[in-house]
N, C-alpha and C positions, 0 to 999 in steps of 0.2 A: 522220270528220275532226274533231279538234278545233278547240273553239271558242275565237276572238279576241276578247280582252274588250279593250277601249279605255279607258284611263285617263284618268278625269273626277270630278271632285269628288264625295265621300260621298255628299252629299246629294243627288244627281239619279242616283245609281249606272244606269247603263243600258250596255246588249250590243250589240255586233256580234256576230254569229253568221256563220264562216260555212257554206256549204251541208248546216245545220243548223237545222229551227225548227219551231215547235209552232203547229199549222194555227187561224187565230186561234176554227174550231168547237170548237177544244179548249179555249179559255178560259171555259172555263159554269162562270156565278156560283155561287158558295155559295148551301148553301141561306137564303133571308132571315130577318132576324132581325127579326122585328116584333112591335110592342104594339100590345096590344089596343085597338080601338078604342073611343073614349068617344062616347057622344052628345052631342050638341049641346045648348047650355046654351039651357034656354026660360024660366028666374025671369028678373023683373027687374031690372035692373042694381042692385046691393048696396050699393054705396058712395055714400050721397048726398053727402059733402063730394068726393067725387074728381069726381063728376058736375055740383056745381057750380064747382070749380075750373076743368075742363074747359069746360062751358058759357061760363062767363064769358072767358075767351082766344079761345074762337071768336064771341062777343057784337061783340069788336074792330070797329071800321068797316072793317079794310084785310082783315080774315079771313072777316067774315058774310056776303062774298055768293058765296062759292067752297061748290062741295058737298065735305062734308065725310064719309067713310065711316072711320067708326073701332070698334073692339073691343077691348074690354079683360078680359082672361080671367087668373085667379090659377091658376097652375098647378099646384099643390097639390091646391086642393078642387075643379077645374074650372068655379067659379065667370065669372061673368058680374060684371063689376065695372063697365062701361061701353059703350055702346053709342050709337051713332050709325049711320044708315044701314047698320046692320051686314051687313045682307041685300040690298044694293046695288049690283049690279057696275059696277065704276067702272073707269077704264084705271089698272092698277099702276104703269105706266112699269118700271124693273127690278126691281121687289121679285117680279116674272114670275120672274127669275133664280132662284130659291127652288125652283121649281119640277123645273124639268131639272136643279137639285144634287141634288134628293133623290130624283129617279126614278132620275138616274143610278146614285147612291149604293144604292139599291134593288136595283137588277139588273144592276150591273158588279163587278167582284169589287175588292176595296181594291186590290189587287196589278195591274189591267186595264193595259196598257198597248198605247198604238201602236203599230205595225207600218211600215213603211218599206222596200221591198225592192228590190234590184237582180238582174236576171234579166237572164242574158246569150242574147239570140236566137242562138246562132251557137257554133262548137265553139271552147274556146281553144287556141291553138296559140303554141309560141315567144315569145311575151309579147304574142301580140293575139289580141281576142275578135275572131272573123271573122261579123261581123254586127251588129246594135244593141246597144246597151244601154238596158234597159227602168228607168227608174223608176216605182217603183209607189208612191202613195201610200195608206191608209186613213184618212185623216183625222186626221192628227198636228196639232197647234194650237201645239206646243211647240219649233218650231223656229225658235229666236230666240235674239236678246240676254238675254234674261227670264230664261234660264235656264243660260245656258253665254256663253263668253266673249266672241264675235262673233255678230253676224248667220248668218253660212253658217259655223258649228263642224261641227253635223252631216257636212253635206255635205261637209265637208273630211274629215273622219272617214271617212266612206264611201269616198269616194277613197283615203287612204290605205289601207282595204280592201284595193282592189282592187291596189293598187301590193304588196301584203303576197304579194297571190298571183299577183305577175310580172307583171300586165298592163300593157303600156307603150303601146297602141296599140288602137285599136277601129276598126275599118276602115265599119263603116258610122254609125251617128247615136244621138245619145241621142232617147229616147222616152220622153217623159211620160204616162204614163198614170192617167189620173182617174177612171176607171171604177167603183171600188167604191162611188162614191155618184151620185145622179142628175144632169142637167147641167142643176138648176135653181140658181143663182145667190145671187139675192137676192128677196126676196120684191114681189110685184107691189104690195102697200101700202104699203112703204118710200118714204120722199120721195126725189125723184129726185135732189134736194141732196146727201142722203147720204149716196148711194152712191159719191161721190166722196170717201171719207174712210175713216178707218181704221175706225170705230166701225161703217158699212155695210158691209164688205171683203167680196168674192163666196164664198160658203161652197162649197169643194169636197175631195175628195178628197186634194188634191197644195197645198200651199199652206208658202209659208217667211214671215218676220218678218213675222207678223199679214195677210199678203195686202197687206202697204204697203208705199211708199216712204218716207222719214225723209229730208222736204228741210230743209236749212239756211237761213234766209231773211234777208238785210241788204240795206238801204240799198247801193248803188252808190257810188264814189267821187267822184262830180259830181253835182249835178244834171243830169237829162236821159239817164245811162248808165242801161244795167236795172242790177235786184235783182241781184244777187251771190247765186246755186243753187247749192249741190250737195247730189247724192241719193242716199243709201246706202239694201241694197247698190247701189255704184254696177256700171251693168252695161249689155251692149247691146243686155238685155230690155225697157229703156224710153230714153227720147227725150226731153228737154226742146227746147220751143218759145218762148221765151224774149220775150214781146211786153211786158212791165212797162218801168215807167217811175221814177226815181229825179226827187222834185222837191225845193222847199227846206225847209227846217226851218218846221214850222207848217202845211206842205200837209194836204190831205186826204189820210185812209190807205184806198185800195180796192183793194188786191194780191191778187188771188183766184187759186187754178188752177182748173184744169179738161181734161176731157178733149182730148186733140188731134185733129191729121187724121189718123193714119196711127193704126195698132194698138200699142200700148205707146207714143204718145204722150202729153205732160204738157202742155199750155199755161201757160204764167204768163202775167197781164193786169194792168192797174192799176197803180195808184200809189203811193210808199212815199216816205212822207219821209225828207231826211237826218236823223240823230239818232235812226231808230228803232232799239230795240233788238234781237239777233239772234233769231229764232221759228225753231221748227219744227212744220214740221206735216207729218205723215202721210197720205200719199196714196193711196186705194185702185189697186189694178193691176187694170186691164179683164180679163185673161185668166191665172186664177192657176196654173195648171198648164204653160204657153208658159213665164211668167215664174220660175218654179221650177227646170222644167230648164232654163233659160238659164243661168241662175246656175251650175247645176250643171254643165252642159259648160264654162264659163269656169273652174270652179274644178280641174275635171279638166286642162285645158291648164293651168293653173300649178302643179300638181302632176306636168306634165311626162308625161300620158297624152294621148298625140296622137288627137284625134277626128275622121274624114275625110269626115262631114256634118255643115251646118249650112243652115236654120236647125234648133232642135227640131222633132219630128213631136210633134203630141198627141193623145192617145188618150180620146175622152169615152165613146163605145157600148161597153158591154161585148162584143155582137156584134163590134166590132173588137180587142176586147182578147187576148194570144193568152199569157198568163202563166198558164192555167189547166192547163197540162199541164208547165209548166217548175218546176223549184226554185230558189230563190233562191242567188246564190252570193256577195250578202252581206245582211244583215239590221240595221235599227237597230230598236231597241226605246226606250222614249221613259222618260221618268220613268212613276210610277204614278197613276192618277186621282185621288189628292188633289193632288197638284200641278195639273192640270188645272182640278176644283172650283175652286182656292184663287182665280186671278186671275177667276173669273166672279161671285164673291161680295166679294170682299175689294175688286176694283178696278172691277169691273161690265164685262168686257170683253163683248162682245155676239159678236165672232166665234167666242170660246172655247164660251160659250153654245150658240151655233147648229152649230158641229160636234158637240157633244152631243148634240143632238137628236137631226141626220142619224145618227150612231153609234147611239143609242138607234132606231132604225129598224134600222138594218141588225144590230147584235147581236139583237134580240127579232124582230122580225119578216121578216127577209131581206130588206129595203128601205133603203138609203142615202137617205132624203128627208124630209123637211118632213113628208110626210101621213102615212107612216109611224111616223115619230120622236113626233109631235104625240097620235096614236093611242095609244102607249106610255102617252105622260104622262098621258093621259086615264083612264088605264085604270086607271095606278098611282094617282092622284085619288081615284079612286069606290069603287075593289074593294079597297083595301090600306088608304089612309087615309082612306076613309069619308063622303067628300067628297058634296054632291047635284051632277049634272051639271049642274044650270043654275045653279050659282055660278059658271062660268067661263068663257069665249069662250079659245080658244087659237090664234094665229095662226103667232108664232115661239117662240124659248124665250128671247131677249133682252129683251123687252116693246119693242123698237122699234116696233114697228106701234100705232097708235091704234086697229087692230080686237081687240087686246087686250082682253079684261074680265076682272074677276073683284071677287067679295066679299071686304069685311075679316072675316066671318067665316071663310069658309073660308081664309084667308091663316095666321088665329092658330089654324087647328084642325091647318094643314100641319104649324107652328111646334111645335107641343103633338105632336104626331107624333113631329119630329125632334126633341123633347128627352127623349122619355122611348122611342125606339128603338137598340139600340147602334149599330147597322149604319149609324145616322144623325152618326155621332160626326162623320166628317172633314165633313161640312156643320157643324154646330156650329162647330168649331173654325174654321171659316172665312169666317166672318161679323165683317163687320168691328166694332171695339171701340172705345168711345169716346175722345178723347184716347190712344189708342194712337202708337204711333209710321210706322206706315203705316196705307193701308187709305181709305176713304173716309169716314169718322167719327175721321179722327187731328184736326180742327181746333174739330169737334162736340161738343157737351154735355162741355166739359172738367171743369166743374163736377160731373159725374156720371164722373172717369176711373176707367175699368176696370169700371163697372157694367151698362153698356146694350152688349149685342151686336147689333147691327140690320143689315139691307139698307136700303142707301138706293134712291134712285129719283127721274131726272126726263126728261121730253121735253117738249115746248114742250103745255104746258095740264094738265100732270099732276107731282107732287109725289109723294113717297113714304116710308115709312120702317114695318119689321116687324120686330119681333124681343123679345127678353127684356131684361127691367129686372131686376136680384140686389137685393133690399132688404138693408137693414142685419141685419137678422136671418137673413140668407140665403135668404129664400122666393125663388120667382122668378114675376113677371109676364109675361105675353106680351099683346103688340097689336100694331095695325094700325092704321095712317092713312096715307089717299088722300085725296089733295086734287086735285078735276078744276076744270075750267072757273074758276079763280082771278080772271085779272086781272091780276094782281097781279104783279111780278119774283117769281122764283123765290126770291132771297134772302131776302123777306118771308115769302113762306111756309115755308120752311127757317125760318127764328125761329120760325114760329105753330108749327109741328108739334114743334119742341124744346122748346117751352114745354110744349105738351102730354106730353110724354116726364116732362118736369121734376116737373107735375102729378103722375103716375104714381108718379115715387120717393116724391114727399112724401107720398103718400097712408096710409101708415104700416100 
């Protein structure tokens, strides 16, 4: 049967296939391209005016009582140029991120892409599937706004699928099915705060626009009326509870949500003054796979495919999953895993992150999970780039957890890896760049634009920033600085650690 290709911008070029596709055991990586490892620098650090420049910025009163773990290695000679704490594991906060790019990058192939499948339970006849329809998720992270034109493009694509091969009608329910990865969520060290947020969002198998809702948030037209919501995609997979309060100009601002009474509930609480300006904020969804196919069967009714169960069934136990003997009769394929990499380095997205991981489990060891996924990375560490195992504590691939560790040595040994391996390039390229025009260093060290490609990093008691300095001559520098137990606003430290960056170029 020939394949259905859907037309969608160059650059994300991706397939509907249908009842056609390549079993995703068929996608086994190239073989790796990797350099040699070097040893670990044991002279003492080289540069005494870099070492005093250095010293004297972290001398500061508002700097000197944060611990400070920093390395500074010339990537040429593999020299040791600077050193603090270097052998110290400190919490990275996302400079963690660095990690699951390059293991990924290591053992998925450039070309890797998601999978997304619809499998019809039931024979089709006359233009309806007589039975469910199954969506099947493996951990697509990419279906969003981010990358295509709405929230539910995909999904709308799908649909038209199925509309291409007559079906007008599904007499039994859609089924979500989340099964290729485990039905562990979010991590039990994660603060319980922020699991309520996009940056926590429950990591699963089946999941659309970051696992959030995208509320719109103003001032009420009185005092005394609520906030004025609303939440895209908007849908009947969640529920606003609407308890906020609109006061006068100059009130106190405490407008918070939080979870409701019922499942796919949102509460709004608090207070909002007149005169505030419009927010949004993104809200995690309790149950990402419910909330998926809802979407999806709402998207299927507006595309005029009548569905004759509701609500969605969801499918977590692979024991209940029943897609292993069926073939797909339509298929999305997703962009390729540098698009992926890009917003986990460039933007620090943490849910992108942690489907990586879960993927890095279930491609290499036949596990969709945390301990699995975590195992990989451990491994590519020690055995590939030469890492010792007790420079790092691994909890997630995000650095959200404070049971995080790891050394600035081995952060700038990962760095010195991925610049001198090819196979390492789309991590390179995807580290955000100073004064660039996006990224999380477009408003950082503009003074230094276009020289410093770094991961930044921060959670509440941790600061961060890894990466390569390009001297005027073109050599290139690599470091690391972790700044734990501060004190201090983050902003402050964010200056102390640019400074040190600063130190770095000038050091000649």
């Amino acid at each position: 049967m020939p394949a259905l290709r859907v037309m969608i911008p160059r650059r994300i070029g991706a397939l509907l296939a249908l009842a056609a596709f390549v079993p995703l055991a068929a996608q086994t990586p190239r073989a790796a391209n990797v350099a040699v490892s070097r040893p670990y620098a044991t002279s003492a650090p080289a540069n005494a005016r870099l070492a005093a420049r250095i010293d004297s910025i972290l001398a500061r009163p508002n700097l000197s009582r944060a611990t400070w773990g920093i390395e500074v290695r010339d990537a040429g000679t593999g020299q040791t140029l600077y050193a603090r704490n270097a052998t110290r594991p400190l919490i990275p906060a996302s400079n963690l991120k660095l990690i699951v790019s390059a293991a990924a990058a290591h053992h998925l192939d450039p070309d890797f892409r998601f999978r997304t499948s619809l499998y019809a339970a039931g024979a089709v006849r006359d233009g309806a599937l007589e039975g469910d329809l199954v969506l099947y998720g493996r951990g697509d992270p990419m279906m969003s706004a981010r990358y295509f034109p709405t929230r539910t493009a995909v999904l709308e694509m799908l649909a038209d699928s199925l509309l291409a091969r007559g079906i007008r009608r599904i007499s039994g329910g859609v089924v979500a099915d989340e099964s290729w990865f485990d039905g562990e969520k979010v991590r039990a060290d994660w603060e319980a705060y922020d699991t309520r947020w996009w940056y926590a969002a429950p990591v699963g198998a089946l999941g659309l626009n970051d696992n959030s809702i995208d509320f719109r948030i103003e001032p009420g037209a009185s005092a005394g009326s609520p906030a004025r919501i609303t939440g895209s995609p908007a849908s009947g997979a969640w529920t606003l509870e609407n308890a906020s309060r609109t006061v006068a100009r100059g009130g106190s601002h405490t407008f918070d949500l939080e979870r409701g009474s019922a499942p796919g509930a949102v509460r709004a609480y608090g207070q909002i003054p007149l005169g505030t300006g419009v927010d949004t904020e993104s809200f995690a969804v309790d149950n990402p796979a419910r909330f998926t196919g809802t979407v999806f069967r709402e998207v299927l009714e507006r595309k005029g495919i009548a569905v004759a169960r509701d609500p969605v069934r969801v499918v977590s136990a692979p024991s209940q999953s029943t897609v292993a003997t069926m073939t797909p009769i339509v298929e999305w394929r997703s962009p390729p895993l540098p698009q992926a990499i890009g917003p986990v380095l460039m933007n620090s997205q943490n849910w992108f992150a942690e489907l990586l991981v879960k993927t890095l489990g279930k491609e290499v060891r036949g596990e969709g999970s945390w301990s699995a996924g975590l195992a990989v990375e451990r491994e590519f560490l020690t055995r590939v780039v030469g890492i010792d195992s007790a420079d790092f504590v691994l909890r997630d691939g995000s650095g959200l957890s404070a049971g995080n560790s790891v050394t600035p040595r081995a952060l700038v040994r990962l760095l010195d890896y991925v610049r001198r391996t090819p196979r390492q390039a789309i991590v390179r390229r995807a580290l955000p760049v100073s004064g660039a025009q996006d990224g999380s260093l477009r408003s950082r060290l503009t003074d230094l634009r276009g020289r410093v490609a770094a991961k930044t990093g921060y959670i509440g008691g941790a600061d961060s920033l890894s990466g390569i300095v390009t001297m005027p001559d073109g050599r290139e520098i690599i470091f690391c600085i972790i700044v734990n137990s501060s004190g201090q606003p983050t902003a402050r430290m964010k200056a102390g650690i640019d400074d040190v960056v600063r130190a770095i170029a000038a050091a000649g």
